[in-house]
N, CA, C and O atoms as a Maestro MAE file, in Angstrom:
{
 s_m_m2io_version
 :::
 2.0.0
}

f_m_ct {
 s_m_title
 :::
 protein
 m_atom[292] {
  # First column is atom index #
  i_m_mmod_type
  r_m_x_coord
  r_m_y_coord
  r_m_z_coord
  i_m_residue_number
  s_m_chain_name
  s_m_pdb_residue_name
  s_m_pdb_atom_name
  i_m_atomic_number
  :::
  1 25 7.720 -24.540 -8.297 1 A "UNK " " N  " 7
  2 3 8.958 -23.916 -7.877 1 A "UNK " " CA " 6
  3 2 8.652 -22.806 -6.865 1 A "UNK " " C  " 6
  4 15 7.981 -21.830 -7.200 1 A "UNK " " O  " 8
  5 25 9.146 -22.955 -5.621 2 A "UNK " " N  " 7
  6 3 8.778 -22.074 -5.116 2 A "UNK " " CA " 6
  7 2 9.324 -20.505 -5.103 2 A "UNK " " C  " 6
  8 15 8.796 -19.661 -4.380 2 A "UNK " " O  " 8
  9 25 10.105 -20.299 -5.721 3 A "UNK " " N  " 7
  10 3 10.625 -18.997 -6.406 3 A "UNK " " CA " 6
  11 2 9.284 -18.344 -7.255 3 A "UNK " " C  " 6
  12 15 9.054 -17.147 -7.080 3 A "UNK " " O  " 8
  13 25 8.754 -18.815 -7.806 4 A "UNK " " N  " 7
  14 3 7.395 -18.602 -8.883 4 A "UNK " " CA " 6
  15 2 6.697 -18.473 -8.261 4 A "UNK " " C  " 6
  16 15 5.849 -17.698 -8.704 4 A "UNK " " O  " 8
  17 25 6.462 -18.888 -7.161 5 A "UNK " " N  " 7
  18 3 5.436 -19.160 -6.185 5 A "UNK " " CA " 6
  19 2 5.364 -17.205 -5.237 5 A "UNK " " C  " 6
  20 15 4.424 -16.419 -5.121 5 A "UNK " " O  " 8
  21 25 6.407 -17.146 -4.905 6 A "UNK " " N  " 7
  22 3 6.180 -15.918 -3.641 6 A "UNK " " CA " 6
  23 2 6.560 -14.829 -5.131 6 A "UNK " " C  " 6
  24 15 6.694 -13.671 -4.733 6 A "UNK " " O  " 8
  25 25 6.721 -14.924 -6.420 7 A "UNK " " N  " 7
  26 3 6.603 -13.982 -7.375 7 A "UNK " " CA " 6
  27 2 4.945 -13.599 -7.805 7 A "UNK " " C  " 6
  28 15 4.485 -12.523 -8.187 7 A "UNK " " O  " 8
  29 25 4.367 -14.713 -7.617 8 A "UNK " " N  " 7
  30 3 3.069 -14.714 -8.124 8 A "UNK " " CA " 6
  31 2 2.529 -13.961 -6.850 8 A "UNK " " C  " 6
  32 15 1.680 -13.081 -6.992 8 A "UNK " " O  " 8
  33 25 2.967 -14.266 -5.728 9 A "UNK " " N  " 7
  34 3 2.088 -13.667 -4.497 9 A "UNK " " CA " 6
  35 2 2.668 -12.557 -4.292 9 A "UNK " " C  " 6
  36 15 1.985 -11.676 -3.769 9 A "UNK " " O  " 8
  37 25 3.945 -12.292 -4.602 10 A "UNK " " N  " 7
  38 3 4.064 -10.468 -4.819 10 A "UNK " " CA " 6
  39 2 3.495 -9.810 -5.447 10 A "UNK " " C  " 6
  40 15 3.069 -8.740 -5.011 10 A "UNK " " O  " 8
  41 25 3.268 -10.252 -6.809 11 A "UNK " " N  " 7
  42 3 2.467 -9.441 -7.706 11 A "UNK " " CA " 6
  43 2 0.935 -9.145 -7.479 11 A "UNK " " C  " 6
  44 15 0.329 -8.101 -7.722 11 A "UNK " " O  " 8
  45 25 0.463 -10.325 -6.954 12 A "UNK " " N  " 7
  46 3 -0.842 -10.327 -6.192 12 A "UNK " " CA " 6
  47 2 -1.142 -9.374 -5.282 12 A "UNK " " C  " 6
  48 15 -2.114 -8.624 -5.195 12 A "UNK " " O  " 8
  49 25 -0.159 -9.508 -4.604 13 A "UNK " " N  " 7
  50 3 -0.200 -8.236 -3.324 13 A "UNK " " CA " 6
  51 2 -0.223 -7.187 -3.819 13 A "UNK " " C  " 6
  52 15 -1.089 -6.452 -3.343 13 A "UNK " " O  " 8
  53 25 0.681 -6.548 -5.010 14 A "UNK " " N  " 7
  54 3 1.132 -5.563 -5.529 14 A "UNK " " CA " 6
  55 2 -0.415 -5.356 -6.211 14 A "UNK " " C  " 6
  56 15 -0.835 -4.240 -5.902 14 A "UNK " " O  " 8
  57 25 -1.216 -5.983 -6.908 15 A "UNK " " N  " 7
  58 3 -2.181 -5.247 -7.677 15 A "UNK " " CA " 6
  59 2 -3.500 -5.235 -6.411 15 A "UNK " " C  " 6
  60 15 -4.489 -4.519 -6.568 15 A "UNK " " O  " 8
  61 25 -3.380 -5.862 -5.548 16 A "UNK " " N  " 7
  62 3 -4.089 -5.624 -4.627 16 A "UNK " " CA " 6
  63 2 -4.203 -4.267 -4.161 16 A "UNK " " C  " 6
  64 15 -5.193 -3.590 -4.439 16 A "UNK " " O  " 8
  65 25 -3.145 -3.785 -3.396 17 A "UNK " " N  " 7
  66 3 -2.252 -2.630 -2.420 17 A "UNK " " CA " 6
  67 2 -2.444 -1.615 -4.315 17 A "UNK " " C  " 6
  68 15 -2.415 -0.412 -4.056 17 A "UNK " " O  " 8
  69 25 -2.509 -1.705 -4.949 18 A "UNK " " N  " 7
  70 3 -2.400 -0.774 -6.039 18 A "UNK " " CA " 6
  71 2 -4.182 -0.038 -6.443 18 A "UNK " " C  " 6
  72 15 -4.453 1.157 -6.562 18 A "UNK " " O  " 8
  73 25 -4.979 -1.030 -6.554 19 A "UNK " " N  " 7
  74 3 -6.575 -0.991 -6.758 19 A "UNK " " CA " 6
  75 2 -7.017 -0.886 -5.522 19 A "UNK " " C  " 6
  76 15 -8.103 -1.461 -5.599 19 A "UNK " " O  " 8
  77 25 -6.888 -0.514 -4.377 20 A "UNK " " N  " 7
  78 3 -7.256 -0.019 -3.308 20 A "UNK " " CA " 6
  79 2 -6.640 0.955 -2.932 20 A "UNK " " C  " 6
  80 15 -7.210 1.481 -1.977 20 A "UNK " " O  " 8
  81 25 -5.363 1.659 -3.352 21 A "UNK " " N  " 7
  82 3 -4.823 3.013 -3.642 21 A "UNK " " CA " 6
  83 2 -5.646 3.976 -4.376 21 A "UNK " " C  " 6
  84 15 -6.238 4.941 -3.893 21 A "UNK " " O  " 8
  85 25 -5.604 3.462 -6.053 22 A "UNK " " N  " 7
  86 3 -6.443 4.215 -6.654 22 A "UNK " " CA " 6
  87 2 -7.593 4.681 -6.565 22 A "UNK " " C  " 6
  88 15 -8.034 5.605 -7.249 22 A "UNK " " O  " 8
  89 25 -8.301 3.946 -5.524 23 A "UNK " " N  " 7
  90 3 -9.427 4.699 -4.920 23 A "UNK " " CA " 6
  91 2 -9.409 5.959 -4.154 23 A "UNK " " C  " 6
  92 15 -10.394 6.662 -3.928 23 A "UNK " " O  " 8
  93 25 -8.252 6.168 -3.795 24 A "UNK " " N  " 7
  94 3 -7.777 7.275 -2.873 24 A "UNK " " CA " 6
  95 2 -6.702 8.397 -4.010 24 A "UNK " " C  " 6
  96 15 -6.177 9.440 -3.620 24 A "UNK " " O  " 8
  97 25 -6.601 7.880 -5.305 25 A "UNK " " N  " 7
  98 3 -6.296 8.821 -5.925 25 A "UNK " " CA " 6
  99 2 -4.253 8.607 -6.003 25 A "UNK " " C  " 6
  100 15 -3.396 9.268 -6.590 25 A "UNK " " O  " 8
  101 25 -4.188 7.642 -5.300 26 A "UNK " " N  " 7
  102 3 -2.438 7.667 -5.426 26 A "UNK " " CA " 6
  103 2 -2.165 5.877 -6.296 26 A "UNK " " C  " 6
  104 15 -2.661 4.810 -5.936 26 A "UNK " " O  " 8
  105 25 -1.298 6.112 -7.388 27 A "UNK " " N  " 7
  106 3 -0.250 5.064 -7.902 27 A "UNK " " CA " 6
  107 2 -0.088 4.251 -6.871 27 A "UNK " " C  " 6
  108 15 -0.300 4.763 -5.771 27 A "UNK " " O  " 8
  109 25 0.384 2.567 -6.907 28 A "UNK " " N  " 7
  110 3 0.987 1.844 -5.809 28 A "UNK " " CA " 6
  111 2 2.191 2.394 -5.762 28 A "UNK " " C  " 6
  112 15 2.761 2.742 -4.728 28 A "UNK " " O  " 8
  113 25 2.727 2.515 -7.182 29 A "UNK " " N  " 7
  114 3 4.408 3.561 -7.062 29 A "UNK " " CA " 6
  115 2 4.173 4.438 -6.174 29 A "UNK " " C  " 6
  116 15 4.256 3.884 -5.078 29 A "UNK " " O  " 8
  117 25 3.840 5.870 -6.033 30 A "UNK " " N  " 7
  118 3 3.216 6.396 -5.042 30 A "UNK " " CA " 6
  119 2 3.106 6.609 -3.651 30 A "UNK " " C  " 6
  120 15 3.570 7.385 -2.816 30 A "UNK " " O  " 8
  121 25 2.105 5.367 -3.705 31 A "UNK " " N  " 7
  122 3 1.718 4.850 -2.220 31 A "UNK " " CA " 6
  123 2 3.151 4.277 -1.692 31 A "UNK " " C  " 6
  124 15 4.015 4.987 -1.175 31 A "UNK " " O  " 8
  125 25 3.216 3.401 -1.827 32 A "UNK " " N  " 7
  126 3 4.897 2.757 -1.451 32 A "UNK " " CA " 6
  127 2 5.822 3.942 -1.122 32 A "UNK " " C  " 6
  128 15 5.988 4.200 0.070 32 A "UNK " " O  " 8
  129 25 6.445 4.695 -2.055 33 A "UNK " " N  " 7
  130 3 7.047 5.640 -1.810 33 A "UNK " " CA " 6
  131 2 6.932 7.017 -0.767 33 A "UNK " " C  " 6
  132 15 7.742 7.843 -0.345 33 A "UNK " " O  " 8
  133 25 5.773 6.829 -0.637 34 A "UNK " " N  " 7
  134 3 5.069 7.643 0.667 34 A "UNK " " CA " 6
  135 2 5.481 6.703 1.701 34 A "UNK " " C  " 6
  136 15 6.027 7.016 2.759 34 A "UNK " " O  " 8
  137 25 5.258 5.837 1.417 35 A "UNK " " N  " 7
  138 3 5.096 4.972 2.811 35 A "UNK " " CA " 6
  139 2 6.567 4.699 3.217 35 A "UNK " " C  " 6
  140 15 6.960 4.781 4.381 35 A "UNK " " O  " 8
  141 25 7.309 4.382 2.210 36 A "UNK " " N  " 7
  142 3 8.845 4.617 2.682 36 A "UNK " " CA " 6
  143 2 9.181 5.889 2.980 36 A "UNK " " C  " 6
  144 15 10.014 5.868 3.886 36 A "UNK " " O  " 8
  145 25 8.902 7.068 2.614 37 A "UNK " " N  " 7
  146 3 9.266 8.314 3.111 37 A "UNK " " CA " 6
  147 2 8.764 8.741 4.343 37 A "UNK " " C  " 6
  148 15 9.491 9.472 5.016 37 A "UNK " " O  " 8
  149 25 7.659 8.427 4.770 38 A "UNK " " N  " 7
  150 3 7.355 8.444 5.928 38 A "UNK " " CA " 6
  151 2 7.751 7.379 7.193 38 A "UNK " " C  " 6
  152 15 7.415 7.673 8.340 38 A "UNK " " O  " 8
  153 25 8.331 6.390 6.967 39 A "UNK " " N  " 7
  154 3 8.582 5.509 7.977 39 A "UNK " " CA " 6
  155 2 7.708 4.855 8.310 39 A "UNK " " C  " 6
  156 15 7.791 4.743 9.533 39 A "UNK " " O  " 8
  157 25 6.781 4.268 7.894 40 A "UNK " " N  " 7
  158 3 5.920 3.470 7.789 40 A "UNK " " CA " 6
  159 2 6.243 2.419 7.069 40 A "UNK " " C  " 6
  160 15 6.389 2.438 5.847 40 A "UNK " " O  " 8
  161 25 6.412 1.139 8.020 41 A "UNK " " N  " 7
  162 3 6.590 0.064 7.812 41 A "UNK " " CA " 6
  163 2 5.848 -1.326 7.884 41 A "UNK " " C  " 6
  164 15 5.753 -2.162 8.783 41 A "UNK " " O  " 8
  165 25 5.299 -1.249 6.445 42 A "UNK " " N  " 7
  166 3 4.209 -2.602 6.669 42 A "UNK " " CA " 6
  167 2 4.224 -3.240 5.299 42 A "UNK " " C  " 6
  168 15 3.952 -2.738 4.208 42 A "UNK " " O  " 8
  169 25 4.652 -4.613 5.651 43 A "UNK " " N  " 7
  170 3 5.052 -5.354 4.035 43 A "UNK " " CA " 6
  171 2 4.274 -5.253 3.178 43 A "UNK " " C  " 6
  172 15 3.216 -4.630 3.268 43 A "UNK " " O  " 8
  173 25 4.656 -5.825 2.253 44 A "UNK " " N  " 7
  174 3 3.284 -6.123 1.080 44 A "UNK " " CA " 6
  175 2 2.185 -6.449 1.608 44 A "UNK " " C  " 6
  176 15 1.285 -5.665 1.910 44 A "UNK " " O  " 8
  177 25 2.186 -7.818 1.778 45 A "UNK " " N  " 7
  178 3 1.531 -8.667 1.975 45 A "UNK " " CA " 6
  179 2 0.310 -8.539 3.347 45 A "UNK " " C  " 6
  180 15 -0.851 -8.940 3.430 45 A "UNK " " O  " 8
  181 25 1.304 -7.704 4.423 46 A "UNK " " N  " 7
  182 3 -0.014 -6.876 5.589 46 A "UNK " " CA " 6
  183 2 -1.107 -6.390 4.567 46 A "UNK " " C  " 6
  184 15 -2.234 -6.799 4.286 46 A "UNK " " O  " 8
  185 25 0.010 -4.920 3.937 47 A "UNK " " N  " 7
  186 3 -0.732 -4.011 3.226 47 A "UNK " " CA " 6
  187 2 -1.747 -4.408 2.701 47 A "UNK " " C  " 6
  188 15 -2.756 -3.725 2.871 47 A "UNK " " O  " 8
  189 25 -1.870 -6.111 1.576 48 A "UNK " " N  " 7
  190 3 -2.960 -6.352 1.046 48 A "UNK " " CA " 6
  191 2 -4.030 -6.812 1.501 48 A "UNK " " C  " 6
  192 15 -5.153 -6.534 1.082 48 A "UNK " " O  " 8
  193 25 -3.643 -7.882 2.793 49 A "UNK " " N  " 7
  194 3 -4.408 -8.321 3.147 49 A "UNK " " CA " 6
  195 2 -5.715 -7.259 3.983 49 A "UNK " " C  " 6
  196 15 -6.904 -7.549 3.848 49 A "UNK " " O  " 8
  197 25 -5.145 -5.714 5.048 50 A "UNK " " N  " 7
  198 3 -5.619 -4.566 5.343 50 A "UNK " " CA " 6
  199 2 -6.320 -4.187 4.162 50 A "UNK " " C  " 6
  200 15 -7.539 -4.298 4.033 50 A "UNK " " O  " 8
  201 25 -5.557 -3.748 3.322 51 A "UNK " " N  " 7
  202 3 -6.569 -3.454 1.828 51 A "UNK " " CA " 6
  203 2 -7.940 -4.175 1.672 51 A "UNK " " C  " 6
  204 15 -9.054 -3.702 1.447 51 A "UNK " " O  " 8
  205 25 -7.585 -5.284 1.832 52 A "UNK " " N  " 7
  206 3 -9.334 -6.583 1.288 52 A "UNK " " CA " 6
  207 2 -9.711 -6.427 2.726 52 A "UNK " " C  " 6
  208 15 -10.389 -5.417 2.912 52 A "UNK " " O  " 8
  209 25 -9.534 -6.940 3.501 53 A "UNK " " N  " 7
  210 3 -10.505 -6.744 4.723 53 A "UNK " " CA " 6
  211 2 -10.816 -6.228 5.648 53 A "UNK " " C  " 6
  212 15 -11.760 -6.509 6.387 53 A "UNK " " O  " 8
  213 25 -9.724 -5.028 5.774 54 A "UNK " " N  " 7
  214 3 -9.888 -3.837 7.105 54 A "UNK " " CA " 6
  215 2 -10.353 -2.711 6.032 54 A "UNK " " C  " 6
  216 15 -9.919 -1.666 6.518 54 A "UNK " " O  " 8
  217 25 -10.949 -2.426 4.942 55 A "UNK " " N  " 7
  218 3 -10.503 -0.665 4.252 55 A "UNK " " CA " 6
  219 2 -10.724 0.179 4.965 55 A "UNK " " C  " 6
  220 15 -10.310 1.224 4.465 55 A "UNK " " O  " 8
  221 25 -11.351 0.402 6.297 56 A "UNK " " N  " 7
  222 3 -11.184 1.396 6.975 56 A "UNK " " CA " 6
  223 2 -9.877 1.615 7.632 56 A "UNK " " C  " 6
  224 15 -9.636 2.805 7.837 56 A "UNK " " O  " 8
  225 25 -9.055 0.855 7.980 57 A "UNK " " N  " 7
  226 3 -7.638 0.966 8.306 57 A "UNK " " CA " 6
  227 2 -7.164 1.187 7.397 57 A "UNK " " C  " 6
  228 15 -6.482 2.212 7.373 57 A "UNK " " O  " 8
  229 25 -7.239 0.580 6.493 58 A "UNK " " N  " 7
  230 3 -6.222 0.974 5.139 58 A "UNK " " CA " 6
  231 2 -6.575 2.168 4.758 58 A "UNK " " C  " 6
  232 15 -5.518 2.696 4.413 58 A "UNK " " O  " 8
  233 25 -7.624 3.086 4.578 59 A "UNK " " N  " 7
  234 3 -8.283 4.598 4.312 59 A "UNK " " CA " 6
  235 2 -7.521 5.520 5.454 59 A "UNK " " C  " 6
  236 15 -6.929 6.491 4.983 59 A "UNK " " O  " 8
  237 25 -7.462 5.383 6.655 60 A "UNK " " N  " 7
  238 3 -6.592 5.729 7.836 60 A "UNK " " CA " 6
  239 2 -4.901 6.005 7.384 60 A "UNK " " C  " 6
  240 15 -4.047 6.888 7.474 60 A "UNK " " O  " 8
  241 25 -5.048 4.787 6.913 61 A "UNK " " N  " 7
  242 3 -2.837 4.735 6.652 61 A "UNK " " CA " 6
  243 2 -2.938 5.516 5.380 61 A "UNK " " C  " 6
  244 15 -1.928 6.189 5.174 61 A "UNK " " O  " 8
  245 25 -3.930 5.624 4.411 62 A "UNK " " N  " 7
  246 3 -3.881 6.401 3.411 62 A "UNK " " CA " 6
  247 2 -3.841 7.994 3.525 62 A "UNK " " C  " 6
  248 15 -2.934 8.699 3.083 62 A "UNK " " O  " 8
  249 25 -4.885 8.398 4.139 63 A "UNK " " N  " 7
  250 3 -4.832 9.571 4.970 63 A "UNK " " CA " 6
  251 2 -3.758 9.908 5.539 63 A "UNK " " C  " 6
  252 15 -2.958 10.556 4.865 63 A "UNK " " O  " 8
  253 25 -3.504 9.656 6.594 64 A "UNK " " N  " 7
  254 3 -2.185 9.430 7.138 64 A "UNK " " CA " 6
  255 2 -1.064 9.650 6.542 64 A "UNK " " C  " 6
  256 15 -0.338 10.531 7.001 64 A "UNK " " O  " 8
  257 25 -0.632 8.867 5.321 65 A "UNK " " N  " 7
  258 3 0.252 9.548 4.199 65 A "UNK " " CA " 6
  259 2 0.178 10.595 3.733 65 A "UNK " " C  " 6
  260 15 1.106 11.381 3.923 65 A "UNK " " O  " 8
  261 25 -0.993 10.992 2.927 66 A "UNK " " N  " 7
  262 3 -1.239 12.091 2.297 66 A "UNK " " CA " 6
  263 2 -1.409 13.264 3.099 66 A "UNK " " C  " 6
  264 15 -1.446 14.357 2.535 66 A "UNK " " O  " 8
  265 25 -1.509 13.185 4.246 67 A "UNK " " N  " 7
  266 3 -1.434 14.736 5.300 67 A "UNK " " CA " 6
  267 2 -0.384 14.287 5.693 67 A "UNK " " C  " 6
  268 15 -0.979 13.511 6.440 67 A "UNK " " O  " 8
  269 25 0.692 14.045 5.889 68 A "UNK " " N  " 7
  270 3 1.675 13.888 5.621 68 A "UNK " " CA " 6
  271 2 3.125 14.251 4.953 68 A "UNK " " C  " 6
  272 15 4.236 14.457 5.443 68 A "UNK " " O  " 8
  273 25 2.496 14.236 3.290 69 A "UNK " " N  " 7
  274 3 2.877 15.054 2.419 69 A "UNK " " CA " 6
  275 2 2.717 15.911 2.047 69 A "UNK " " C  " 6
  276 15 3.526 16.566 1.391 69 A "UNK " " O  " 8
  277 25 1.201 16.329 2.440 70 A "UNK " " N  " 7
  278 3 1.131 17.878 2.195 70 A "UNK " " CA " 6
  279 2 1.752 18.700 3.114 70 A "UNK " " C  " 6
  280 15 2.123 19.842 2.845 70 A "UNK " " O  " 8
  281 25 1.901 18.074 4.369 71 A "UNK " " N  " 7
  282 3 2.463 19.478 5.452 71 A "UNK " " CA " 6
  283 2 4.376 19.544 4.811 71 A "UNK " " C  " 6
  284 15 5.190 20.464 4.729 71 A "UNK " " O  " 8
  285 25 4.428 18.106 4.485 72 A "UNK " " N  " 7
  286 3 6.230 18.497 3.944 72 A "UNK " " CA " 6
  287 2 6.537 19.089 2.586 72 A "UNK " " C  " 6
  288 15 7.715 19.292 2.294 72 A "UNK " " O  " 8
  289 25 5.722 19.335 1.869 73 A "UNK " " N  " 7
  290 3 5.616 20.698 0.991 73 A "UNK " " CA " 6
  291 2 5.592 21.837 1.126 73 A "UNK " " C  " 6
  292 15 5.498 22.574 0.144 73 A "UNK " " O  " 8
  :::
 }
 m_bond[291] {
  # First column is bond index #
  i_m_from
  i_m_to
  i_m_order
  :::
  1 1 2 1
  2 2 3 1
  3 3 4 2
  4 3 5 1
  5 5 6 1
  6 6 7 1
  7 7 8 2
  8 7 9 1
  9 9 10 1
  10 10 11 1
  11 11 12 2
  12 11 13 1
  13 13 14 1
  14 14 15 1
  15 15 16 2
  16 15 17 1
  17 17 18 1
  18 18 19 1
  19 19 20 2
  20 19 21 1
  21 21 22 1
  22 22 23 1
  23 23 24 2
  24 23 25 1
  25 25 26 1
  26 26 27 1
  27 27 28 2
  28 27 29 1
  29 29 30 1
  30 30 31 1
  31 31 32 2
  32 31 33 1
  33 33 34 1
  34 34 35 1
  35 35 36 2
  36 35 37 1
  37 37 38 1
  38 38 39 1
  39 39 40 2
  40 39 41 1
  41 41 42 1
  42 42 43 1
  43 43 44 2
  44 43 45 1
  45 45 46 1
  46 46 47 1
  47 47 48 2
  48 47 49 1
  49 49 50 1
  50 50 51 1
  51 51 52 2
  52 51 53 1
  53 53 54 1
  54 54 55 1
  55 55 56 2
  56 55 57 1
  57 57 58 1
  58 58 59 1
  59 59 60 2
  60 59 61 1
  61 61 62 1
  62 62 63 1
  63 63 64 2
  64 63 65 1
  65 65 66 1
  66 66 67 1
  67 67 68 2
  68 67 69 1
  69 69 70 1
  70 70 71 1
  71 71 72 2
  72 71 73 1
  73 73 74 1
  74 74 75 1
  75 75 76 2
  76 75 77 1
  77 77 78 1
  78 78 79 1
  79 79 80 2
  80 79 81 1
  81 81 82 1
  82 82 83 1
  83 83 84 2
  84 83 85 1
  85 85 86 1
  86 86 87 1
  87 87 88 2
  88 87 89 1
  89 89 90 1
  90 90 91 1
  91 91 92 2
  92 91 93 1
  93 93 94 1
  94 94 95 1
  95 95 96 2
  96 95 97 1
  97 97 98 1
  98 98 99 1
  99 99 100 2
  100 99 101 1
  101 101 102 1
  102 102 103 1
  103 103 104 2
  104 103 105 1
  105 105 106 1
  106 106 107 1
  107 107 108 2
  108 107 109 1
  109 109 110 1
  110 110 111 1
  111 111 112 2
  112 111 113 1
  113 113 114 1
  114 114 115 1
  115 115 116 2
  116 115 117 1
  117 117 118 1
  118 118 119 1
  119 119 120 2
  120 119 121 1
  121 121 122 1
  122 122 123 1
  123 123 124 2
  124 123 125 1
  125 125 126 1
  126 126 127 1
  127 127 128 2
  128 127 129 1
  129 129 130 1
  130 130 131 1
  131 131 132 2
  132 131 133 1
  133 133 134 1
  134 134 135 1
  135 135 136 2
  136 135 137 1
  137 137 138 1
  138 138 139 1
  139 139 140 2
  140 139 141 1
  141 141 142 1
  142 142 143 1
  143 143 144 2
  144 143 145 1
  145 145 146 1
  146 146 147 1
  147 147 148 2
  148 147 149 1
  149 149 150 1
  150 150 151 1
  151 151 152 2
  152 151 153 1
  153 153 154 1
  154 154 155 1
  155 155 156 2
  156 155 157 1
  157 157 158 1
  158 158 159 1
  159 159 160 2
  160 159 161 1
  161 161 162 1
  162 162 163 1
  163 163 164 2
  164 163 165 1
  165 165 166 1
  166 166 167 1
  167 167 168 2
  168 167 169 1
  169 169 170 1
  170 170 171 1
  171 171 172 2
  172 171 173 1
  173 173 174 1
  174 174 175 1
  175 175 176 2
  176 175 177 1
  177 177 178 1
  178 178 179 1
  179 179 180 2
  180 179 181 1
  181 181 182 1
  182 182 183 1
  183 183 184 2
  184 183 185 1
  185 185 186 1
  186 186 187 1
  187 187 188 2
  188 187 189 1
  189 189 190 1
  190 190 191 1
  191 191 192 2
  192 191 193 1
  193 193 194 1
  194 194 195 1
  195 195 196 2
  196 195 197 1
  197 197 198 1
  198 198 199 1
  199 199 200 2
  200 199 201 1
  201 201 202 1
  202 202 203 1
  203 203 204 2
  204 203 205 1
  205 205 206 1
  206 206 207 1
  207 207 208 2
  208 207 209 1
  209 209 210 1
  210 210 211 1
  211 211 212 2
  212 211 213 1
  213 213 214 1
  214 214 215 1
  215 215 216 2
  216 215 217 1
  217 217 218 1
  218 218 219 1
  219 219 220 2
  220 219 221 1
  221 221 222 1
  222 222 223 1
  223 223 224 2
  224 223 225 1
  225 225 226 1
  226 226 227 1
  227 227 228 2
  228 227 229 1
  229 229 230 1
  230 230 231 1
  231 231 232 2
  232 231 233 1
  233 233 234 1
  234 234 235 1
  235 235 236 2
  236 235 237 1
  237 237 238 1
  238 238 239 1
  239 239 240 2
  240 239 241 1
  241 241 242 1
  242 242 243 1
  243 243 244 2
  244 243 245 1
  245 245 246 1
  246 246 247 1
  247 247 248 2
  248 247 249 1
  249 249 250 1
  250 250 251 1
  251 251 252 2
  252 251 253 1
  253 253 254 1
  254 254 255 1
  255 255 256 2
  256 255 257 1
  257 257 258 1
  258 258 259 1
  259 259 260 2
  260 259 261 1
  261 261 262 1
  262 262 263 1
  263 263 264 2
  264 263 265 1
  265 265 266 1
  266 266 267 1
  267 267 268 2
  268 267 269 1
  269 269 270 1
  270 270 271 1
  271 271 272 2
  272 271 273 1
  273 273 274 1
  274 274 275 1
  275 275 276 2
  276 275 277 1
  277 277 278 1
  278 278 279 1
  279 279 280 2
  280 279 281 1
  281 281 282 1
  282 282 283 1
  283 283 284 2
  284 283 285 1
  285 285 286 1
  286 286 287 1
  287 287 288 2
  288 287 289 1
  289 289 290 1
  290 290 291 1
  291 291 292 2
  :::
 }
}
């Protein structure tokens, strides 16, 4: 069914984009929510795939968030 199908690959993405967060110390809840507050727009599914095979880009957009939030405090 392909309904089951892009559920399974959300969730995939989601624990992906989540265990490559926590290395940086932020929740995927978190991360996401940064990333919507900042206007940063990049689906799941970028996000994970950046996560597994760019982490230096993905460490960048992480950064990026988090100085970010500290200056809007």
């Amino acid at each position: 069914d392909i309904k089951v199908k892009k559920r399974d690959f959300r969730r995939l993405w989601q624990v992906k984009i989540g265990a490559a967060s926590k290395a940086f110390g932020l929740s995927y809840n978190k991360f996401i929510f940064l990333l919507k507050k900042n206007k940063i727009e990049l689906n799941r599914k970028t996000l994970a795939q950046i996560a597994q095979e760019k982490p230096e880009i993905f460490n960048k957009i992480v950064e990026k968030v988090k100085a970010k939030n500290k200056n809007s405090n």
